[in-house]
ZATI-113042 format. One line per 4 residues: number of its first residue (from 1); their letters; for each residue x, y, z of N, C-alpha, C. Coordinates in steps of 0.001 Angstrom, whole numbers, plus 500000, padded with zeros to 6 digits. Atoms other than C-alpha are relative to their C-alpha. Layout:
N
NUM> A> X/Y/Z/X/Y/Z/X/Y/Z ~ ...
//
This chain:
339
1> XXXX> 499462/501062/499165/701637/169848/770778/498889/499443/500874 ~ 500971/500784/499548/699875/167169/772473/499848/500242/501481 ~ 498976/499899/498333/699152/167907/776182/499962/498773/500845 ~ 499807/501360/499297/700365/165502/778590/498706/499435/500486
5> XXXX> 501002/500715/499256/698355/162631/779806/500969/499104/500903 ~ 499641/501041/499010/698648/160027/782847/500237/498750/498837 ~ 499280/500862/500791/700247/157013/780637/498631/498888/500308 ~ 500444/501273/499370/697933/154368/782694/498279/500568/499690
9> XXXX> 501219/499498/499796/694840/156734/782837/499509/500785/498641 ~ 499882/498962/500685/695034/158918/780052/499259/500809/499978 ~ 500735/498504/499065/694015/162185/782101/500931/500580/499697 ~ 499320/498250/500018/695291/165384/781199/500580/500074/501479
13> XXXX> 499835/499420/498903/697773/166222/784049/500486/501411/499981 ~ 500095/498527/499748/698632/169880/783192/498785/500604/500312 ~ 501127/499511/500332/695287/171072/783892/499930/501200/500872 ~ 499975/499038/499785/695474/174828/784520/498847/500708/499806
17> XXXX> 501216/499280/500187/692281/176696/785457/499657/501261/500465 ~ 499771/498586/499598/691626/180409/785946/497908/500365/500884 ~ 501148/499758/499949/688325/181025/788244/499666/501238/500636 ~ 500724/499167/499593/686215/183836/788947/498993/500260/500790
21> XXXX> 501250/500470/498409/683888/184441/792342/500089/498748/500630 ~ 500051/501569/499714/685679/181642/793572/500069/500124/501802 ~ 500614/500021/498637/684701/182994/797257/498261/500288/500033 ~ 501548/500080/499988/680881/183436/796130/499498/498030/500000
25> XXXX> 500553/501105/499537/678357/180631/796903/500729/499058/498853 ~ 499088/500557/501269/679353/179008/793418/500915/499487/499797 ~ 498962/500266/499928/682242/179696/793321/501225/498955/500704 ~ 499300/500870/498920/683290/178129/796577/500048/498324/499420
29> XXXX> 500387/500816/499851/681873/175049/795336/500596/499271/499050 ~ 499405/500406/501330/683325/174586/791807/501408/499992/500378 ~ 498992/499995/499860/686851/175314/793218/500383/498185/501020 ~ 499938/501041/499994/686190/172087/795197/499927/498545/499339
33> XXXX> 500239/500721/501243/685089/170113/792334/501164/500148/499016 ~ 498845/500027/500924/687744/171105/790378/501504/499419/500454 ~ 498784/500489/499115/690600/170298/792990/500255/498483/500123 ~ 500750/501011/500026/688833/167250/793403/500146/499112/498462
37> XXXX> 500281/500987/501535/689171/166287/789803/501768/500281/499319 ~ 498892/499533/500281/693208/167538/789550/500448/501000/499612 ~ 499867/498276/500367/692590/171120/788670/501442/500615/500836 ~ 499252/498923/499492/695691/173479/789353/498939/501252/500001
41> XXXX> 500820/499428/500535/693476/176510/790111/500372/501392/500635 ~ 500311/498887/499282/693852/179991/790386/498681/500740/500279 ~ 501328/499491/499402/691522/182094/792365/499937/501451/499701 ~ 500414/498680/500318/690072/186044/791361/499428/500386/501404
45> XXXX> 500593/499668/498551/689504/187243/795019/499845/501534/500208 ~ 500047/499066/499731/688502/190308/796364/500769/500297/501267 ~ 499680/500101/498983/689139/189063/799662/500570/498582/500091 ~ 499444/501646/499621/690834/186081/800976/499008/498850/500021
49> XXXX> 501207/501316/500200/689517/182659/800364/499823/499808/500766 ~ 500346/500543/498887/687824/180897/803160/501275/499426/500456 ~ 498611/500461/500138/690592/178705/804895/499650/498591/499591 ~ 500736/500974/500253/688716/175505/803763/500670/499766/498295
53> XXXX> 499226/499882/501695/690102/176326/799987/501179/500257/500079 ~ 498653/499687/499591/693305/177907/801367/500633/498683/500193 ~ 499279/501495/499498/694017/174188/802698/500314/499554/498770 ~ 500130/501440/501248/693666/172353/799177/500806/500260/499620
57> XXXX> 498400/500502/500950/696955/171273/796965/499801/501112/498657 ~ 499477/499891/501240/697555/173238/794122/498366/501671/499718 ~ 501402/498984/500031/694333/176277/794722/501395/501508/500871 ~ 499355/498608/499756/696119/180084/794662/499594/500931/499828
61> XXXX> 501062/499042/500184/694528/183339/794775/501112/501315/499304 ~ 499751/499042/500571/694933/186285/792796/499048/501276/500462 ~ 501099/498833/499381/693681/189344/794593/499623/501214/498707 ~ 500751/498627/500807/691576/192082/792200/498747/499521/499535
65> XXXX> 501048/500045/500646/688557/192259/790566/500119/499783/498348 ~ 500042/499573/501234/686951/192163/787320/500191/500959/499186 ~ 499807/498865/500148/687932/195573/786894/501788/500659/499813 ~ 498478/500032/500092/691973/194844/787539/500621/499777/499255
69> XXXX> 499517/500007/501276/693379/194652/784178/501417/498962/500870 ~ 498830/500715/499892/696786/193669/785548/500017/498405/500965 ~ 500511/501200/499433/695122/190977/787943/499518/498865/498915 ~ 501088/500334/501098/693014/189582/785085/501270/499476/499541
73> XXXX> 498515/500307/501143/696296/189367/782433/501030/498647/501316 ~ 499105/501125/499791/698610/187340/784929/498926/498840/500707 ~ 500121/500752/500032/695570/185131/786099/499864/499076/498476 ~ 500255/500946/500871/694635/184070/782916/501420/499288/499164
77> XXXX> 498322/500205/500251/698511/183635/781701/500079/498550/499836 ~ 499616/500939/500164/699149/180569/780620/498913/498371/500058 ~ 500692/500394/499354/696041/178945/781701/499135/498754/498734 ~ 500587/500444/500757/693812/175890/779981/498524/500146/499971
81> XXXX> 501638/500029/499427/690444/176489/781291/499476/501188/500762 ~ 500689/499273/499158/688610/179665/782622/498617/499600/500029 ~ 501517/500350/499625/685446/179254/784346/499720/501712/500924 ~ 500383/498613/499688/684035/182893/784698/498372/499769/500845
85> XXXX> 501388/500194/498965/681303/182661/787852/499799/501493/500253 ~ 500052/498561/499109/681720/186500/788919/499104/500649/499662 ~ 501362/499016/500264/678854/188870/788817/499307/500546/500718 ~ 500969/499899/499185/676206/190956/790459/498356/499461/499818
89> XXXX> 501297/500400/500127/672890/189274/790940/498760/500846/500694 ~ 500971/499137/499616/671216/192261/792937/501022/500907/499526 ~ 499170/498098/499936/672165/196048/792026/498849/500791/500169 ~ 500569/498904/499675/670734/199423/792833/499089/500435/498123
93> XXXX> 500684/499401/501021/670393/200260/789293/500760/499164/498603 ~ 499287/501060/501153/670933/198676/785576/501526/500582/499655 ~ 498598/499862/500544/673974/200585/784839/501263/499290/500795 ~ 499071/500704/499408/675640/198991/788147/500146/498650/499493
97> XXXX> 500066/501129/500471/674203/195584/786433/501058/499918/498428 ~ 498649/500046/501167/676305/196403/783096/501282/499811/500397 ~ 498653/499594/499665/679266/197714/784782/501033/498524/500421 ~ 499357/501085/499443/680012/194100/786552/499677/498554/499048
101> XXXX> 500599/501856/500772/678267/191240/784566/500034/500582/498552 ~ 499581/499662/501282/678763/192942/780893/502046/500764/499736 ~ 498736/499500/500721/682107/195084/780838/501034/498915/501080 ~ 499221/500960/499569/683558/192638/783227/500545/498708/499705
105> XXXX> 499613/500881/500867/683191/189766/781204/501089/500388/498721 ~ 498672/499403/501150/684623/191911/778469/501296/499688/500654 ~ 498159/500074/499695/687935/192247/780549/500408/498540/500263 ~ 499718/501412/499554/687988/188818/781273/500250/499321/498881
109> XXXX> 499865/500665/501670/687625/187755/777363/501127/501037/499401 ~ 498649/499265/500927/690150/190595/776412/501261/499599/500611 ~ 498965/500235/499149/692383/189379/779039/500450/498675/499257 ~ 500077/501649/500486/692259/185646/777355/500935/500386/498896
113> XXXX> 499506/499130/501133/693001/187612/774105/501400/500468/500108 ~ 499102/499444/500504/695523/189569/774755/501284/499169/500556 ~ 498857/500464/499646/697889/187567/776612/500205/498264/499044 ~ 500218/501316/501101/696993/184594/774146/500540/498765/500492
117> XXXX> 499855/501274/499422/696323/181835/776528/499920/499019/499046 ~ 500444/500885/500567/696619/178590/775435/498322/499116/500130 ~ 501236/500448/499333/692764/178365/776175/499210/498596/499347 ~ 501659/500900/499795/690248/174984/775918/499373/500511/499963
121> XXXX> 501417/499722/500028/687697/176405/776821/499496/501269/500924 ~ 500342/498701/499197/685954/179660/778178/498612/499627/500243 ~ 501717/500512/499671/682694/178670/780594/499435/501080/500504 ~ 500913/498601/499164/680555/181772/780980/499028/498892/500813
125> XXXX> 501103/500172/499382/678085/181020/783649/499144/500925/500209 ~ 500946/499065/500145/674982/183191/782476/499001/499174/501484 ~ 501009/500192/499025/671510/182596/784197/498507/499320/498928 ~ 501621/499657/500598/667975/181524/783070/499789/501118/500092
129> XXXX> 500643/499006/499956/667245/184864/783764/500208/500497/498613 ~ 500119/498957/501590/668778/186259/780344/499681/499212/498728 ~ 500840/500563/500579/666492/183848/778483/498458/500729/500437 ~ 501400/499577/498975/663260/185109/780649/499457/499221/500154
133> XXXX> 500491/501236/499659/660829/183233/781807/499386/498863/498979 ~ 500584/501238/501052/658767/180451/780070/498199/500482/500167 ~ 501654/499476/500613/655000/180885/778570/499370/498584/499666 ~ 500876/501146/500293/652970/177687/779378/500765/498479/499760
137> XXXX> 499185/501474/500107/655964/175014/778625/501187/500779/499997 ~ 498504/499341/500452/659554/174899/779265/500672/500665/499055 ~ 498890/499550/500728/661946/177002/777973/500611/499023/499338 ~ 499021/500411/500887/664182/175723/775285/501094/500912/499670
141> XXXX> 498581/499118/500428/667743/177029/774471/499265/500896/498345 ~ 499946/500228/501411/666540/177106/770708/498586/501581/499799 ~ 501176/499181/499676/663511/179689/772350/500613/501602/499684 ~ 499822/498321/499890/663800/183908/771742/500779/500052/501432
145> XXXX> 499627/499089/498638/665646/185291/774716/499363/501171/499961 ~ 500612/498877/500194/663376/187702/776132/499733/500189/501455 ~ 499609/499822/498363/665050/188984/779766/498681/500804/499979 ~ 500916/498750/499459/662462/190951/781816/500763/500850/501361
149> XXXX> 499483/499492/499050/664615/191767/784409/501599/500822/499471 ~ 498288/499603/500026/668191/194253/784390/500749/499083/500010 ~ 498823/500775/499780/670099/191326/785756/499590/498761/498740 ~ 500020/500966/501270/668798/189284/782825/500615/500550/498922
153> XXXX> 499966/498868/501170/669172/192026/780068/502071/499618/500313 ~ 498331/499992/499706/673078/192263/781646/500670/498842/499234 ~ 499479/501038/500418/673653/188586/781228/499919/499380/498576 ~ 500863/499973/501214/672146/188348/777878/500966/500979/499149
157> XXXX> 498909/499015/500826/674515/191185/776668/501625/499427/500148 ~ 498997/500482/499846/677351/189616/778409/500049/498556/498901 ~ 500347/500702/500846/676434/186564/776260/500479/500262/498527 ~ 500264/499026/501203/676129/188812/772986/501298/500135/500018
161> XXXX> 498900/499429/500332/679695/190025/773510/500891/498688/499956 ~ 498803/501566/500535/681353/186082/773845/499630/499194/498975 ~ 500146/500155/501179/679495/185532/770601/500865/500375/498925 ~ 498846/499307/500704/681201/188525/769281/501468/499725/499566
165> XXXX> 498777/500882/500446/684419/186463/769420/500159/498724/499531 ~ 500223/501248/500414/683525/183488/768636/501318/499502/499203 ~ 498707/500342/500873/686641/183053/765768/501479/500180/501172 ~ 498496/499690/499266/688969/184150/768325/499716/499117/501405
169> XXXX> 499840/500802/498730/687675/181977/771574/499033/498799/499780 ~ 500560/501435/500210/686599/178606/772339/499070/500169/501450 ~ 500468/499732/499287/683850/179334/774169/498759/498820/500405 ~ 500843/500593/500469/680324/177628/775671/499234/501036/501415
173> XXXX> 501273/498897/499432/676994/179567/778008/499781/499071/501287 ~ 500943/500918/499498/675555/177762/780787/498919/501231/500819 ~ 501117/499056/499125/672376/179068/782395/499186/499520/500539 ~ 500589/501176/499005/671452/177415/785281/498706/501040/500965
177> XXXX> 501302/499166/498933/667866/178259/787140/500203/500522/501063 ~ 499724/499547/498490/667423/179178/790674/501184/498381/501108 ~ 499603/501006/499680/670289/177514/792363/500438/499970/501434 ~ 500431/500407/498645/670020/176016/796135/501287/499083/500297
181> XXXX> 498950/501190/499506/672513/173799/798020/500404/500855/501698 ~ 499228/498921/499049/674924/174362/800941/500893/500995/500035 ~ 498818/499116/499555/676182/177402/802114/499113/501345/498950 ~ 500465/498960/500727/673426/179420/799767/498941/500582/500987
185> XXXX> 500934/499168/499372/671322/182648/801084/499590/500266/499617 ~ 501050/499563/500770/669120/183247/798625/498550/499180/500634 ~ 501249/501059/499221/666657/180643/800162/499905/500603/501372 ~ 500048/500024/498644/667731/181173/803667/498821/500380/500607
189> XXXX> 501394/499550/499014/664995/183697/804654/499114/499135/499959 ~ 500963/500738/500258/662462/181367/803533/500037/499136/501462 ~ 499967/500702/499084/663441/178991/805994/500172/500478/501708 ~ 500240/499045/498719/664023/181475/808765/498209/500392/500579
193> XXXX> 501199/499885/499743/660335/182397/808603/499250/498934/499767 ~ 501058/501162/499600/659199/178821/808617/500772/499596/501716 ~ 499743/500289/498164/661241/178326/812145/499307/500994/500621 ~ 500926/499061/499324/658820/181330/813115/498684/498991/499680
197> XXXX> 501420/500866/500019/656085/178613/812051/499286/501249/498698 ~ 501060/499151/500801/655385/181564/808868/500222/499592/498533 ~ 499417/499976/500917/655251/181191/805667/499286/501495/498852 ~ 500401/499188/500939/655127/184019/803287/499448/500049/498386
201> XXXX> 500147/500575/501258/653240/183922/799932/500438/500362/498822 ~ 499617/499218/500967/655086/185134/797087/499696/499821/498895 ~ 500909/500412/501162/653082/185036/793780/498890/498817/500260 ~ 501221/500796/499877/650830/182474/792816/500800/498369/500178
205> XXXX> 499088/501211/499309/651684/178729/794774/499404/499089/498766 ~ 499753/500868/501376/650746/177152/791196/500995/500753/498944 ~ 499284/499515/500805/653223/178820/789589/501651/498768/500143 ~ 498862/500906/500036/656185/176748/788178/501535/500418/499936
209> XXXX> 498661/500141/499645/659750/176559/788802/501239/498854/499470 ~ 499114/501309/499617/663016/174567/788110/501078/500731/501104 ~ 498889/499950/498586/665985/174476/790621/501025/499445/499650 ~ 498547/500367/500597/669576/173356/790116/500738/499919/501305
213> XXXX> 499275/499795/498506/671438/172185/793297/501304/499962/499653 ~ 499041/500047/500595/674643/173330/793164/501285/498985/499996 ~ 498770/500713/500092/676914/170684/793540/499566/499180/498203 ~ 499640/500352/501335/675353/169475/790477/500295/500974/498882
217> XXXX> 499373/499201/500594/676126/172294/788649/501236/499971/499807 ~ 498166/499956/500806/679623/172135/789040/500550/499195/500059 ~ 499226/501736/501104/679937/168391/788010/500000/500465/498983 ~ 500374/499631/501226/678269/170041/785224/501278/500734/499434
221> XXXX> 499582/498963/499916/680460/172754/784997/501585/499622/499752 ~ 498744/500815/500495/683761/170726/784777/500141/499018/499096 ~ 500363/501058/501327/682292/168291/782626/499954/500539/498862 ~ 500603/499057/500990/681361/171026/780226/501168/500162/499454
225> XXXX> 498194/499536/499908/685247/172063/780310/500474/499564/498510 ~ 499398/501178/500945/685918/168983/777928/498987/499715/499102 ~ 500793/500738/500660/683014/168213/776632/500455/500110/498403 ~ 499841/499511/501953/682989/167933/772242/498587/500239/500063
229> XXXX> 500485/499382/500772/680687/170322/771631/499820/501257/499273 ~ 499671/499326/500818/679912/172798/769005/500453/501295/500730 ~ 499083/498635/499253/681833/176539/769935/498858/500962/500540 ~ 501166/499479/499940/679538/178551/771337/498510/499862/500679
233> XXXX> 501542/500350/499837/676746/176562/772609/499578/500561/501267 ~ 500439/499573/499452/674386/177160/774886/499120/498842/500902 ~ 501064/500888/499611/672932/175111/777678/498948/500639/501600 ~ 500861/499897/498875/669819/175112/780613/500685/499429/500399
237> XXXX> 499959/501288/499414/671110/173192/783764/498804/500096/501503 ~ 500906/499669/498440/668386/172948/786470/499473/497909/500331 ~ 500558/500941/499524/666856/169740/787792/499151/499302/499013 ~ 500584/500254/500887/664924/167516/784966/498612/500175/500127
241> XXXX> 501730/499301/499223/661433/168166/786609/499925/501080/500627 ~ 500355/498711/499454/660202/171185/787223/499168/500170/501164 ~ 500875/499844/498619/658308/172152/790530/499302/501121/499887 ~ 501123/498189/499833/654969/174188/791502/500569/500075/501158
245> XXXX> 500041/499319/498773/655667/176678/794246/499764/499254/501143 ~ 500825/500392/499472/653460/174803/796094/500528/498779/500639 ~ 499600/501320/499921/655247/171456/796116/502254/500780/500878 ~ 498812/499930/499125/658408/173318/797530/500013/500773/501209
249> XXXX> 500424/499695/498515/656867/175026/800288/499565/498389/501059 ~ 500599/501267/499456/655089/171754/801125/501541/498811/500285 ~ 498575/500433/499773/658862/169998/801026/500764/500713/501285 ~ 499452/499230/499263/660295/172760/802983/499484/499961/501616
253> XXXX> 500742/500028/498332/657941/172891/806110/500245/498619/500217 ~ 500584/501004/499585/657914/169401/806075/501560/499231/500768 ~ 498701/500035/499546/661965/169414/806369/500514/500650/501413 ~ 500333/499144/498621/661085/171969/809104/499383/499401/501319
257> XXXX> 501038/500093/498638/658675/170043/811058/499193/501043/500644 ~ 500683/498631/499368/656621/173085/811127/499038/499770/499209 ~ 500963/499612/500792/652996/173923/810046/499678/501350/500072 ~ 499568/498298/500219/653540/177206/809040/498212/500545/499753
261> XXXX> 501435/499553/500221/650557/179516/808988/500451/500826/499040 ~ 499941/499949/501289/650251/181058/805546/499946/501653/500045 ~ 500405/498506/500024/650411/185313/805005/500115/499605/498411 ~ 500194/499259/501486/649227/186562/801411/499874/501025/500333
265> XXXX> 500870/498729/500554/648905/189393/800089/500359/500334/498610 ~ 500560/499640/501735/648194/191705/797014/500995/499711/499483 ~ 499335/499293/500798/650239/192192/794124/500535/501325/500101 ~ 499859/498833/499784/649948/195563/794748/501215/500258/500995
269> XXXX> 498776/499754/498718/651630/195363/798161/501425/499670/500033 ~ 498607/500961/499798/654577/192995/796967/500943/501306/499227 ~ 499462/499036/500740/654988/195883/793746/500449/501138/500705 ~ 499603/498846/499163/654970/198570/796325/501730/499444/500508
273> XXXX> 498613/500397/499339/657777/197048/798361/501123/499116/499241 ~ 498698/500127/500448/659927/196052/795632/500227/501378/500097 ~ 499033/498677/500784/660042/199826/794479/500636/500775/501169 ~ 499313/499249/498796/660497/200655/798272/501725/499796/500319
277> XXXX> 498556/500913/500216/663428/198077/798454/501062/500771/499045 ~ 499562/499257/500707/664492/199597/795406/501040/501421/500200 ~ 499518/499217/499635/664915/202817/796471/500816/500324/501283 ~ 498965/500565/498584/666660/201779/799842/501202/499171/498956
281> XXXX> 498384/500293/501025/669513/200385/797500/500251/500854/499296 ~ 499655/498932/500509/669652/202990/795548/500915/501340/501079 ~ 499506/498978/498844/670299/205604/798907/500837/499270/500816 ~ 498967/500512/499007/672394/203184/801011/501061/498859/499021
285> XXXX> 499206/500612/500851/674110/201668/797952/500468/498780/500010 ~ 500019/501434/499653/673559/198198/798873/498969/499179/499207 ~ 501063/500603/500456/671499/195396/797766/499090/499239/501193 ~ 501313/500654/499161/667963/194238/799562/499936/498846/499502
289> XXXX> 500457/501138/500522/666519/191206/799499/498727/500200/499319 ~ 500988/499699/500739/663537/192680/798332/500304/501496/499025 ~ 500240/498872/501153/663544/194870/795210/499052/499839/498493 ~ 500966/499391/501077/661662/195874/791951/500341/498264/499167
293> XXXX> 499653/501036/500721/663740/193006/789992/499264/498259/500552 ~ 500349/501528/498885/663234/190021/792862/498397/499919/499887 ~ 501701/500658/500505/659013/190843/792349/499627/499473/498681 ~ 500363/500454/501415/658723/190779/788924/500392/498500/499465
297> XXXX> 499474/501620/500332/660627/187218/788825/498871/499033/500838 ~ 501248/500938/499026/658247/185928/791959/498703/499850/499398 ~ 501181/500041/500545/655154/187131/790210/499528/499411/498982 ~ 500203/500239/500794/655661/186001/787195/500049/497940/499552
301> XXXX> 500467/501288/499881/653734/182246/786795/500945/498333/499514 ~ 499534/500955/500605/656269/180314/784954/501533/499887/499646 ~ 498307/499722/499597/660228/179824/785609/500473/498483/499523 ~ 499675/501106/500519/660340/176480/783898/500970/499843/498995
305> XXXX> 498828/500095/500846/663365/175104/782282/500129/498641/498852 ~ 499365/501219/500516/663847/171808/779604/501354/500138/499750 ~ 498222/500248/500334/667179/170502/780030/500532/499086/499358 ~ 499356/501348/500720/667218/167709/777435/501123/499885/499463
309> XXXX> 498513/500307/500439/669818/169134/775619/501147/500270/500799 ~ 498453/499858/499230/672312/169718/778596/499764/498046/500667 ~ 500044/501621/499881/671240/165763/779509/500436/499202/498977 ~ 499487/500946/501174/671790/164387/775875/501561/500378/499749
313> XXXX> 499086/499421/501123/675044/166420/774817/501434/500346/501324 ~ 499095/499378/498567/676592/167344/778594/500433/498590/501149 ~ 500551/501039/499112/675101/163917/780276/499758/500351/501185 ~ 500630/499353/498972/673759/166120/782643/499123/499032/501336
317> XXXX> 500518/500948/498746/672270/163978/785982/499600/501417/501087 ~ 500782/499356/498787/670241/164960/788578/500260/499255/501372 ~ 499233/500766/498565/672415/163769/791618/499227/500543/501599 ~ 500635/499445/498727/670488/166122/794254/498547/500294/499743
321> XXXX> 500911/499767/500244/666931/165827/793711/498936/500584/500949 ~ 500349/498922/498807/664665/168788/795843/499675/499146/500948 ~ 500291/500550/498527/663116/165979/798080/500880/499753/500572 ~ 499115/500845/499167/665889/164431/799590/501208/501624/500200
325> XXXX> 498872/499263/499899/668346/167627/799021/499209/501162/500804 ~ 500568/499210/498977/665764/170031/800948/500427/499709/501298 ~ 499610/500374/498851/666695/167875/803759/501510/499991/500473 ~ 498566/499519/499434/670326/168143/803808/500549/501312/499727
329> XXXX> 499558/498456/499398/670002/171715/803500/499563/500745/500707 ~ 500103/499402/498725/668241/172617/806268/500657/499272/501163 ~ 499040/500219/499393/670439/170233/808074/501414/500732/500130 ~ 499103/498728/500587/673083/172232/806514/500251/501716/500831
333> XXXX> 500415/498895/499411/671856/175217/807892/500433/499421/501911 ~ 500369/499905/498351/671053/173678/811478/501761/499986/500195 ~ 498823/500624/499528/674963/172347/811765/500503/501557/499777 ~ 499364/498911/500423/676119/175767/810360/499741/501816/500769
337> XXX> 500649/498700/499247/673802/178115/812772/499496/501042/499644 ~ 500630/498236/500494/672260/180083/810376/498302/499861/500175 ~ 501522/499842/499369/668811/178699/811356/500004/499604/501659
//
C-alpha cells in the first residue's frame, strides 16, 4: 500500500522515525531537523531529553538503552525510518568499544527484524574513523578500510554486521569526519586554552583534515532517509575542502581575538600521556580527553575526506563553511558560558 501523501504537496505525512542518542551532541540536533521537516519521532533516552525537544509537536521518548531489548522492540514498532546515532566515541578499553557501537547496533537491527517494521530505511551513522585515515589524497568510499584506532575497528564491524543483512534490511552508512557546531565538546578545550592566550600543538600544523558542521550533517542525514540509492551504500560527509591544522588554528584565534603563544612538544610526550590517560580510564572507568586512541588520530598527518559521491548522489552542500561557522561557534559558546 501506498503511503499517504499531502494531496497539494505530495509529502509523505505518516512519517514515523525511531532515533538513537537523541540527547547526544548529534543527536540533539537531528531530532530538530527532523521535527522541522514533519517527523513523528521517537526518542532512545537514557535520561530525559533536554526541555528544548520536550517542547516540540509530535517528539516522545523511550527510556533504555541499546542494551534494552524490550525498549528497542516497542521503539522501533511500527516505525518508517530509524536513524541509529548512539555509540561510544571514547572507552577505557576495545571490548567496552564492541559492547556499545557493535552488539548494540546488532540489537537495534534485530529489533527492526523481529518486530518486522515497516522500515524505509535504516541510517547507521559510522565515522571516518572505520575507514582510517588517508595516505597523501583523500579518502574515497571505494578505498580499503583500514581503522587504526578501537573506536574505528568497532564501527567498521558494526558496518560488517548491517551488510550481513542486507536481503533482510534497507539499509545505507554515513561516515562523517570530525564534526563541530553548536553545543559540541570535543573542540571546546581548544578554545578554552586560546582564552588563556595558549595554544597547544598537537601533531604536525601541516597535517590535513576535513570537518563536517553538524547541522549539515543532519540535512544530510534526513535527506539520505529518502534518497534512491543503491541498498547498502556508503557515504563520506565532511566539508568539500579539506583543511591544514594550521589554517584552523589560524581561524580559531582569530575568532578569539587572541594571539595565542604556541607550546610543542615531542611525540614522545603526547604518546606518554595518551597511555597515562589511558590508564586513568581504565581505573576510574571513565573517559579522558586525552588517551592512547585521541594521539594516534592527532599524530597521524592526514584525516582527509573526498565527498564527491555524497555531493553527486546525496546533493550534499556545504551550508556551514569553517570560516564563517568558527565564528558562530565561539559565539555559541560565549552566549552559552562555556567559554
Amino acid at each position: 500500500m501506498a503511503e499517504p501523501t499531502d494531496l497539494q504537496s505530495g509529502v509523505e505525512r505518516n512519517k514515523l522515525a525511531f532515533v538513537t542518542g537523541a540527547t547526544g551532541f548529534v543527536g540533539q540536533h537531528l531530532v530538530v531537523e527532523l521535527q522541522a521537516q514533519g517527523y513523528q519521532i521517537r526518542c532512545l533516552v537514557r535520561r530525559d531529553l533536554p526541555p528544548e525537544l520536550t517542547k516540540l509537536d509530535g517528539v516522545t521518548e523511550i527510556k533504555g538503552d541499546l542494551h534494552n531489548l524490550d525498549a528497542l522492540r516497542e521503539g522501533v514498532t511500527g516505525v518508517r525510518y530509524v536513524f541509529h546515532v548512539a555509540g561510544v566515541i571514547g572507552a577505557s578499553n576495545e571490548a567496552t568499544y564492541h559492547l556499545h557501537n557493535v552488539i548494540g547496533t546488532k540489537n537495534v537491527v534485530d529489533a527492526v527484524l523481529e518486530v518486522n517494521a515497516p522500515l524505509k530505511r535504516f541510517i547507521f551513522v559510522s565515522s571516518q574513523a572505520a575507514a582510517g585515515p588517508s595516505d597523501g589524497k583523500p579518502r574515497k568510499e571505494a578505498d580499503e578500510s583500514l581503522p587504526i584506532t578501537p573506536y574505528g575497528r568497532s564501527k567498521l564491524e558494526a558496518e560488517e554486521y548491517l551488510a550481513s543483512q542486507a536481503d533482510r534490511l534497507s539499509y545505507l552508512v554515513l561516515r562523517p569526519s570530525a564534526i563541530f557546531g553548536p553545543g559540541d565538546k570535543e573542540f571546546l578545550p581548544i578554545f578554552k586554552l586560546l582564552k588563556r592566550k595558549y595554544l597547544i600543538q598537537l601533531g604536525s600544523v601541516d597535517r590535513v583534515i576535513s570537518l563536517c558542521h553538524v547541522s549539515d550533517l543532519v540535512i544530510l542525514m534526513a535527506r539520505s532517509a529518502v534518497a534512491e540509492v543503491p541498498n547498502g551504500s556508503t557515504f563520506f560527509v565532511a566539508e568539500q575542502t579539506p583543511y591544514r591544522w594550521s589554517e584552523f588554528e589560524r581561524l580559531a584565534a582569530l575568532a578569539m581575538q587572541v594571539e595565542p603563544r604556541r607550546i610543542q612538544f615531542g611525540q614522545k610526550i603526547f604518546k606518554l600521556a595518551g597511555r597515562i590517560g589511558q590508564l586513568i580510564s581504565r581505573l576510574s572507568n571513565r573517559t579522558v580527553l586525552i588517551n592512547s586512541t585521541r594521539i594516534d588520530e592527532f599524530l597521524h598527518p592526514d584525516w582527509s575526506l573526498d565527498v564527491s559521491k555524497a555531493t553527486h548522489e546525496l546533493q550534499h552542500e556545504t551550508l556551514h563553511p569553517l570560516p564563517t561557522a568558527i565564528y558562530e561557534l565561539v559565539s555559541w559558546y560565549r552566549h552559552h558560558n562555556w567559554l
